[in-house]
N, C-alpha and C positions, 0 to 999 in steps of 0.2 A: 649507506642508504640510497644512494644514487644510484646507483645499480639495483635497488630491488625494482623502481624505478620503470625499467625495460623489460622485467619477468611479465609472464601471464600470471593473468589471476589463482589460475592452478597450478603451476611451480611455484606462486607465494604460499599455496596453502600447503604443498608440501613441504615447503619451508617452517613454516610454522608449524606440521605437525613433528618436522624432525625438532622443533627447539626452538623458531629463530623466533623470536620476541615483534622484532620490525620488521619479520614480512607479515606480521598480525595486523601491525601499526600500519603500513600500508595499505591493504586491503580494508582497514579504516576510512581511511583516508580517501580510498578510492569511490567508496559507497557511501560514506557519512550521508551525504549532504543531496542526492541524488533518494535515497532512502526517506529521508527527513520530509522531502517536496510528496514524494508518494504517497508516505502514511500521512500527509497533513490533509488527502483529500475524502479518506477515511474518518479520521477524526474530527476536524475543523478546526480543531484546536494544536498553534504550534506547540506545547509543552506537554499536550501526549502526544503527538509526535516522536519527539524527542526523544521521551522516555522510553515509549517503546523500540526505538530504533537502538537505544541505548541496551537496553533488554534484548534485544535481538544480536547487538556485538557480544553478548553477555554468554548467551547461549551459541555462539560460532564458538566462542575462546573453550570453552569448556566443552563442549562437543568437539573437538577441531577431528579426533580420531576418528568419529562416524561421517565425514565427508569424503565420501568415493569418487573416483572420476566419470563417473557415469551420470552425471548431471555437469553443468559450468558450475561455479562458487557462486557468481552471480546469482544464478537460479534459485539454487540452493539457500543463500542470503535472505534474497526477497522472499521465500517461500516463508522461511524464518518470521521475518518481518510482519509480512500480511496474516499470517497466521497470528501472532499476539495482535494485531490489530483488531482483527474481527474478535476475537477471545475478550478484548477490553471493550467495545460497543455492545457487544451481547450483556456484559457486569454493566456499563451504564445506563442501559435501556433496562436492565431489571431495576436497577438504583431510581430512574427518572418515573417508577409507579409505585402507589402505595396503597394501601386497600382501605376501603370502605366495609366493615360488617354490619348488618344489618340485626335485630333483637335476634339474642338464641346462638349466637354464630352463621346466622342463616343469612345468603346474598350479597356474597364477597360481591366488591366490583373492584376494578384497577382502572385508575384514573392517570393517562399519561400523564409527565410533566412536560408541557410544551415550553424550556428555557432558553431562549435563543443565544446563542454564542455573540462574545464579543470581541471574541479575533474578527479582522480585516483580512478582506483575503488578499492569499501573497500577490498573488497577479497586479500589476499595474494600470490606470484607465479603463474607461468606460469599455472599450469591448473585452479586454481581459476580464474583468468583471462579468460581462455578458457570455462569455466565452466558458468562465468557469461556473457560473449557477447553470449555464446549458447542459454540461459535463455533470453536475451536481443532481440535474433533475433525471438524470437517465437512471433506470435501476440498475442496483448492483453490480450485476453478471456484465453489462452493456459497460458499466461507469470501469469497472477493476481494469476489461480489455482494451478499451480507448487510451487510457491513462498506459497501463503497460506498453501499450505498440506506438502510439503516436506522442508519448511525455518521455515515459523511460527509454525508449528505442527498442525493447525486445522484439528479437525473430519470432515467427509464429511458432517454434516449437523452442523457445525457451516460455514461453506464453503458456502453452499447452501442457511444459513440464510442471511449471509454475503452478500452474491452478489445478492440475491434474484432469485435464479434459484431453478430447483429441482432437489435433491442429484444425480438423475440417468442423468444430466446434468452434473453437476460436476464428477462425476466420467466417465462418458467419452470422456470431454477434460481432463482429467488429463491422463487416461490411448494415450490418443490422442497427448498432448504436451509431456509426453516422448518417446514416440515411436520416434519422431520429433527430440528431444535432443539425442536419442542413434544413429542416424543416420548420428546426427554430427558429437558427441564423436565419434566415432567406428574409424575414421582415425586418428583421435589424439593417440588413445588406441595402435591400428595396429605400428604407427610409434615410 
């Protein structure tokens, strides 16, 4: 095991698609928890989290033959990942409305369910906390790239394979979503 250890991520995965059990285990091991922090800004919730990063190991091991060298594993991984992520907020946002009909079947309405979560977020102290509802309040497209380039450490073209845009997309919502986030910071900063 020490020796898988020193491989890249892609001689683990050819490892494991030749057979080898623990270069699987490894590449586990490498992303677990790295994966876990991502998708928890996705969901809010650490236990889908989990699960779906779980789902996401689920679907490397049993796809392992359809991973080409033409993306990193990493890429590949996280594309995994965020993809059942977003799959599972779409099922709980139709989950979190229910309908009103009106006499006759007439004048559906759908009424959100606004429940607020009671995960703590992982961050520590007062500006982690300020630091991640600022991250939180950016949309989407702004919140995925921030998290990707400045949390995860992705290149702007593992970014760009990731999310399937092009790098000069990515770089400017990224240069776009902090301009956004210093705008919030700067009164917290100030006071």
């Amino acid at each position: 095991m020490a020796i898988l250890s020193i491989l890249t991520d892609e001689e683990l995965m050819f490892k494991f698609q030749g057979g080898n059990e623990e270069a699987y285990n490894e590449i586990v091991e490498r992303y677990k928890n790295k994966l876990i922090n991502h998708i928890f800004y996705y969901t809010k919730n650490k236990e889908s989290a989990e699960d779906i990063v779980q789902d996401a190991f689920i679907r490397v091991y049993l796809n392992k033959d359809k991973y080409k060298e033409i993306a990193k594993v990493s890429t590949w991984v996280y594309t995994i990942a965020i993809n059942l992520a977003k799959t599972f907020l779409a099922k709980e946002k139709k989950k979190s409305k229910f309908s009103i009909t009106g006499k006759d079947g007439e004048g559906d309405f759908e009424i959100p369910d606004k429940k607020t979560s009671t995960d703590k977020p992982v961050l520590v102290g007062e500006l982690g906390d300020i630091i991640k509802d600022s991250i939180d309040s950016l949309d989407e497209k702004f919140r995925e790239i921030v998290i990707l380039r400045d949390v995860d450490e992705m290149s702007y073209d593992e970014i760009a394979v990731t999310l399937d845009i092009p790098e000069g997309t990515v770089k400017s919502r990224l240069n776009r979503a902090r301009l956004n986030l210093r705008e919030v910071l700067v009164d917290y900063v100030k006071s």
